[in-house]
Structure formats: structure tokens, C-alpha cells
N, C-alpha and C positions, 0 to 999 in steps of 0.2 A: 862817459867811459866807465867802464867795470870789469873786475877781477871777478875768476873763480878758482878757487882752490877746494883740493878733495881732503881731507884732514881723516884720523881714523875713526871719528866718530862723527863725524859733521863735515858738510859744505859749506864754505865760504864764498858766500858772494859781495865783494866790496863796492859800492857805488861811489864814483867820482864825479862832482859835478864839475862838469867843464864848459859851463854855460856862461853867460853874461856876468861882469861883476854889479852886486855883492856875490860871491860864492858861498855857498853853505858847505858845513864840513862835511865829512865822507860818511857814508851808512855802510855800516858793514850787516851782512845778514845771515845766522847761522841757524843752517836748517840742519835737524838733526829728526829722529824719528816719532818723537814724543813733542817737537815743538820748534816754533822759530821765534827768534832773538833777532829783535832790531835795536842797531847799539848805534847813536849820534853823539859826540863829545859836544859839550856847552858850555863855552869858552866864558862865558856872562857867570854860569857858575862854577867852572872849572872843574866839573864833573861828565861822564857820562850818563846819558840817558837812556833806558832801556824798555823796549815794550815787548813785553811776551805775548804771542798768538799760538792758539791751537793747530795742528793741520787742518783744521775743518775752518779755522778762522781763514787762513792761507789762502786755501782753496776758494771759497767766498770771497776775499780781498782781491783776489788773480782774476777770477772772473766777472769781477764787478767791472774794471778797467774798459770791457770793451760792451759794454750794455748802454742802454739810456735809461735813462731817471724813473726811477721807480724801484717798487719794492718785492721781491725775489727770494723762493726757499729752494737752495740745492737740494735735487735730489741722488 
């Protein structure tokens, strides 16, 4: 399951896993123009975790999903 919300400078898109237990905590993902934010809370260190990607990283990551194995330059 997953939210999307439009904010004034960013979209939110929240991922729920609603799969088999153990459940992992929710990924929220704020795509904004200059960058996207993947933000996981980690309850072991009671922090969240964050990974910054370019849109070029983005775009590369989205596209890799439906390819097979091997190595690839967007053009």
C-alpha cells in the first residue's frame, strides 16, 4: 500500500508494507526538483535513516526495476 500527497514544495509518497510478517517500517519518499529523500525510521537505533539521490539517480533506479542483469548508461 502507498500514499501520495502534493505538499508546496515536494511530493510525498509513503510506502506501507503490508506483506507478510516481519513488516519493515514505512519509506516515505520526497521528490522535490533538486533531489529525492528516502527516509526509513530504525527502531535498533531509534533514528531515521536517510538516502539522498540525484534525479538522474532516480531516473536510473526506476528504470533499472524492469531490465535484466547487466550494465546500462541512460541516455
Amino acid at each position: 500500500m502507498f500514499t501520495i500527497e502534493h505538499e508546496f514544495d515536494a511530493t510525498v509518497v509513503t510506502l506501507v508494507d503490508d506483506g507478510t510478517a516481519p513488516l519493515e517500517e514505512d519509506v516515505t519518499v520526497h521528490v522535490t526538483e533538486s533531489a529525492i529523500l528516502l527516509n526509513q525510521y530504525d527502531a535498533r537505533s531509534d533514528r531515521t535513516v536517510s538516502i539522498r539521490l540525484s534525479p538522474e539517480q532516480w531516473r536510473d533506479l526506476t528504470a533499472a526495476l524492469d531490465l535484466p542483469e547487466g550494465v546500462y548508461r541512460a541516455t
